[in-house]
Kinemage of the C-alpha trace (Angstrom):
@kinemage 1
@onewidth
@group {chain A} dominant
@subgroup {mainchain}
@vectorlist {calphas} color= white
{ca unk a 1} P 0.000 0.000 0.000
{ca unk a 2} L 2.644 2.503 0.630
{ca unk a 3} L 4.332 1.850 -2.282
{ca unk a 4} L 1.379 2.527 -4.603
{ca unk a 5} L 0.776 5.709 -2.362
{ca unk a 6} L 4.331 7.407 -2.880
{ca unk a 7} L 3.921 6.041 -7.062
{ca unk a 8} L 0.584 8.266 -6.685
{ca unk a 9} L 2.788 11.137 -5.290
{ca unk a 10} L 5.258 10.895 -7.688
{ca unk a 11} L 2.879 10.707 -10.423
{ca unk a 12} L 0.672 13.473 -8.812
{ca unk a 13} L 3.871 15.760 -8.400
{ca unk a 14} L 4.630 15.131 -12.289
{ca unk a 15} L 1.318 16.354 -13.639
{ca unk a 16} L 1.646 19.243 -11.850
{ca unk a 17} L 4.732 20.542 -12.683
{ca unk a 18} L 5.173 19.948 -16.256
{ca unk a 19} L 2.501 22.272 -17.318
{ca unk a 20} L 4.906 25.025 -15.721
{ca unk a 21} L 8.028 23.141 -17.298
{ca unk a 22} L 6.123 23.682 -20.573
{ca unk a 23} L 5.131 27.770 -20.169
{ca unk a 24} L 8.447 27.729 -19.894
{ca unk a 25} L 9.536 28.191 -23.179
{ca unk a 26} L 8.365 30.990 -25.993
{ca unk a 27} L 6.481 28.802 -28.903
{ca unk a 28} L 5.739 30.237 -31.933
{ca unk a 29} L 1.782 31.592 -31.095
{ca unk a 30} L 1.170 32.919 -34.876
{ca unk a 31} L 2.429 34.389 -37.586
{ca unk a 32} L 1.741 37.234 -40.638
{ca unk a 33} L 1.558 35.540 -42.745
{ca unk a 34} L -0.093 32.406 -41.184
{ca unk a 35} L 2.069 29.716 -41.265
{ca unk a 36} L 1.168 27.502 -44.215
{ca unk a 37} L -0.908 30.122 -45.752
{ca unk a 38} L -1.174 31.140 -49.594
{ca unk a 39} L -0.854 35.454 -49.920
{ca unk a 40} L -1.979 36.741 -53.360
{ca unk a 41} L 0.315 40.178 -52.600
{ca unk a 42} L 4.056 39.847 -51.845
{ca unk a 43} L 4.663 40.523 -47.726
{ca unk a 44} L 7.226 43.192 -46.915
{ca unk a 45} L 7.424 41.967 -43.480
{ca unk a 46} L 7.364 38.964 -41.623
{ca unk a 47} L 5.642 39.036 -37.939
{ca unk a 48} L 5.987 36.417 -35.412
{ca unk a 49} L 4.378 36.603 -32.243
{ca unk a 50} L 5.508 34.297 -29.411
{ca unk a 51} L 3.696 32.972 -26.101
{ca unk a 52} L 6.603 34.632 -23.752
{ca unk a 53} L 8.984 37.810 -24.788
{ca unk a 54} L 12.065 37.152 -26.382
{ca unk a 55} L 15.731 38.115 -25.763
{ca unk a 56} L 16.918 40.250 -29.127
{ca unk a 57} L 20.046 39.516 -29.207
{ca unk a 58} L 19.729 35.896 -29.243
{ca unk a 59} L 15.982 35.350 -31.225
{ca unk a 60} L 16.108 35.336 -35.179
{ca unk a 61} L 14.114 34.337 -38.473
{ca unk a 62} L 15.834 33.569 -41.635
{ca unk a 63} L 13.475 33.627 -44.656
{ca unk a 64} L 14.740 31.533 -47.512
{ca unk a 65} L 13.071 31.121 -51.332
{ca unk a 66} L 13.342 27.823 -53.108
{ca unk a 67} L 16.284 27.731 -54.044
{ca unk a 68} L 17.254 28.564 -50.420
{ca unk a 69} L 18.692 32.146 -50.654
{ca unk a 70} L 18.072 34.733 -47.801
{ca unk a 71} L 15.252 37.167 -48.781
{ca unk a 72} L 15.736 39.085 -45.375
{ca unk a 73} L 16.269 42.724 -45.983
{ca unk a 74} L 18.228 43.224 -42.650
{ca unk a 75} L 18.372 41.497 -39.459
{ca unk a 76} L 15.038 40.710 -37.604
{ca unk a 77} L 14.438 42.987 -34.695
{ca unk a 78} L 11.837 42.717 -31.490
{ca unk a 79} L 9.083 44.967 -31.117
{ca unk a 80} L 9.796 47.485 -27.887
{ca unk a 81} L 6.069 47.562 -27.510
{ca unk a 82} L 5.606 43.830 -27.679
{ca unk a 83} L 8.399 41.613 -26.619
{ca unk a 84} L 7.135 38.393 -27.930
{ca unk a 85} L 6.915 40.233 -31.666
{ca unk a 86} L 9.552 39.499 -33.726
{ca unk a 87} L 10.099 40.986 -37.140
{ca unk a 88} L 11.922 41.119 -40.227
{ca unk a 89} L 11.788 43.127 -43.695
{ca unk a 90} L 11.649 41.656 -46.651
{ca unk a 91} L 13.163 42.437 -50.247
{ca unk a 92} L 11.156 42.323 -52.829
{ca unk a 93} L 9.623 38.878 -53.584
{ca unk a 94} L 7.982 37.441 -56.353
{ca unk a 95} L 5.286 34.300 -56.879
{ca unk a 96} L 6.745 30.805 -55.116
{ca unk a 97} L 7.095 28.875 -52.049
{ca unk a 98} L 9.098 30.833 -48.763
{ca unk a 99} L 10.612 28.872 -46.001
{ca unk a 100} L 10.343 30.589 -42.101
{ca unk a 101} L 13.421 29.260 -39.972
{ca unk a 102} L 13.256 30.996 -36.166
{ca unk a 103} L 14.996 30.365 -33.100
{ca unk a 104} L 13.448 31.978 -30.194
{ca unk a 105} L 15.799 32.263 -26.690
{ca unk a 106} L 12.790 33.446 -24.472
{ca unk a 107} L 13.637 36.034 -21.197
{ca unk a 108} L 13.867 32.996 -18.948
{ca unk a 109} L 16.560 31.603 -21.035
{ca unk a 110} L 14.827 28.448 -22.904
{ca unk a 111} L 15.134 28.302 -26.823
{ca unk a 112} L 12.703 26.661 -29.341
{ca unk a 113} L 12.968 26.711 -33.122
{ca unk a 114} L 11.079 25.800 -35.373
{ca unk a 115} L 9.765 26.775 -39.136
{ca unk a 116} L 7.221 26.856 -41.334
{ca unk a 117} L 6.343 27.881 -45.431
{ca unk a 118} L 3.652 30.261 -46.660
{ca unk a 119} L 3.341 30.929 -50.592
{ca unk a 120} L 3.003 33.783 -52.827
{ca unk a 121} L 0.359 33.595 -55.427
{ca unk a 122} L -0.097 36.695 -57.798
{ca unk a 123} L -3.649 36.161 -59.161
Protein backbone atom coordinates (compact mmCIF):
# COMPACT_ATOMS: atom_id res chain seq x y z
CA UNK A 1 0.00 0.00 0.00
CA UNK A 2 2.64 2.50 0.63
CA UNK A 3 4.33 1.85 -2.28
CA UNK A 4 1.38 2.53 -4.60
CA UNK A 5 0.78 5.71 -2.36
CA UNK A 6 4.33 7.41 -2.88
CA UNK A 7 3.92 6.04 -7.06
CA UNK A 8 0.58 8.27 -6.69
CA UNK A 9 2.79 11.14 -5.29
CA UNK A 10 5.26 10.90 -7.69
CA UNK A 11 2.88 10.71 -10.42
CA UNK A 12 0.67 13.47 -8.81
CA UNK A 13 3.87 15.76 -8.40
CA UNK A 14 4.63 15.13 -12.29
CA UNK A 15 1.32 16.35 -13.64
CA UNK A 16 1.65 19.24 -11.85
CA UNK A 17 4.73 20.54 -12.68
CA UNK A 18 5.17 19.95 -16.26
CA UNK A 19 2.50 22.27 -17.32
CA UNK A 20 4.91 25.03 -15.72
CA UNK A 21 8.03 23.14 -17.30
CA UNK A 22 6.12 23.68 -20.57
CA UNK A 23 5.13 27.77 -20.17
CA UNK A 24 8.45 27.73 -19.89
CA UNK A 25 9.54 28.19 -23.18
CA UNK A 26 8.36 30.99 -25.99
CA UNK A 27 6.48 28.80 -28.90
CA UNK A 28 5.74 30.24 -31.93
CA UNK A 29 1.78 31.59 -31.09
CA UNK A 30 1.17 32.92 -34.88
CA UNK A 31 2.43 34.39 -37.59
CA UNK A 32 1.74 37.23 -40.64
CA UNK A 33 1.56 35.54 -42.74
CA UNK A 34 -0.09 32.41 -41.18
CA UNK A 35 2.07 29.72 -41.27
CA UNK A 36 1.17 27.50 -44.21
CA UNK A 37 -0.91 30.12 -45.75
CA UNK A 38 -1.17 31.14 -49.59
CA UNK A 39 -0.85 35.45 -49.92
CA UNK A 40 -1.98 36.74 -53.36
CA UNK A 41 0.32 40.18 -52.60
CA UNK A 42 4.06 39.85 -51.84
CA UNK A 43 4.66 40.52 -47.73
CA UNK A 44 7.23 43.19 -46.92
CA UNK A 45 7.42 41.97 -43.48
CA UNK A 46 7.36 38.96 -41.62
CA UNK A 47 5.64 39.04 -37.94
CA UNK A 48 5.99 36.42 -35.41
CA UNK A 49 4.38 36.60 -32.24
CA UNK A 50 5.51 34.30 -29.41
CA UNK A 51 3.70 32.97 -26.10
CA UNK A 52 6.60 34.63 -23.75
CA UNK A 53 8.98 37.81 -24.79
CA UNK A 54 12.07 37.15 -26.38
CA UNK A 55 15.73 38.11 -25.76
CA UNK A 56 16.92 40.25 -29.13
CA UNK A 57 20.05 39.52 -29.21
CA UNK A 58 19.73 35.90 -29.24
CA UNK A 59 15.98 35.35 -31.23
CA UNK A 60 16.11 35.34 -35.18
CA UNK A 61 14.11 34.34 -38.47
CA UNK A 62 15.83 33.57 -41.64
CA UNK A 63 13.47 33.63 -44.66
CA UNK A 64 14.74 31.53 -47.51
CA UNK A 65 13.07 31.12 -51.33
CA UNK A 66 13.34 27.82 -53.11
CA UNK A 67 16.28 27.73 -54.04
CA UNK A 68 17.25 28.56 -50.42
CA UNK A 69 18.69 32.15 -50.65
CA UNK A 70 18.07 34.73 -47.80
CA UNK A 71 15.25 37.17 -48.78
CA UNK A 72 15.74 39.09 -45.38
CA UNK A 73 16.27 42.72 -45.98
CA UNK A 74 18.23 43.22 -42.65
CA UNK A 75 18.37 41.50 -39.46
CA UNK A 76 15.04 40.71 -37.60
CA UNK A 77 14.44 42.99 -34.70
CA UNK A 78 11.84 42.72 -31.49
CA UNK A 79 9.08 44.97 -31.12
CA UNK A 80 9.80 47.49 -27.89
CA UNK A 81 6.07 47.56 -27.51
CA UNK A 82 5.61 43.83 -27.68
CA UNK A 83 8.40 41.61 -26.62
CA UNK A 84 7.14 38.39 -27.93
CA UNK A 85 6.92 40.23 -31.67
CA UNK A 86 9.55 39.50 -33.73
CA UNK A 87 10.10 40.99 -37.14
CA UNK A 88 11.92 41.12 -40.23
CA UNK A 89 11.79 43.13 -43.70
CA UNK A 90 11.65 41.66 -46.65
CA UNK A 91 13.16 42.44 -50.25
CA UNK A 92 11.16 42.32 -52.83
CA UNK A 93 9.62 38.88 -53.58
CA UNK A 94 7.98 37.44 -56.35
CA UNK A 95 5.29 34.30 -56.88
CA UNK A 96 6.74 30.81 -55.12
CA UNK A 97 7.10 28.88 -52.05
CA UNK A 98 9.10 30.83 -48.76
CA UNK A 99 10.61 28.87 -46.00
CA UNK A 100 10.34 30.59 -42.10
CA UNK A 101 13.42 29.26 -39.97
CA UNK A 102 13.26 31.00 -36.17
CA UNK A 103 15.00 30.37 -33.10
CA UNK A 104 13.45 31.98 -30.19
CA UNK A 105 15.80 32.26 -26.69
CA UNK A 106 12.79 33.45 -24.47
CA UNK A 107 13.64 36.03 -21.20
CA UNK A 108 13.87 33.00 -18.95
CA UNK A 109 16.56 31.60 -21.03
CA UNK A 110 14.83 28.45 -22.90
CA UNK A 111 15.13 28.30 -26.82
CA UNK A 112 12.70 26.66 -29.34
CA UNK A 113 12.97 26.71 -33.12
CA UNK A 114 11.08 25.80 -35.37
CA UNK A 115 9.77 26.77 -39.14
CA UNK A 116 7.22 26.86 -41.33
CA UNK A 117 6.34 27.88 -45.43
CA UNK A 118 3.65 30.26 -46.66
CA UNK A 119 3.34 30.93 -50.59
CA UNK A 120 3.00 33.78 -52.83
CA UNK A 121 0.36 33.60 -55.43
CA UNK A 122 -0.10 36.70 -57.80
CA UNK A 123 -3.65 36.16 -59.16
Amino acid sequence: MTARLIAAAFVLAELLIAPAAVRAHAFLDHADPAVGSTVPAPPTVIHLWFTQELEPAFSWVTVTDRSGASVNDGAATIDPSNKSELTVKLKPLSSGTYTVKWHALSVDTHTTEGDFTFQVKRG
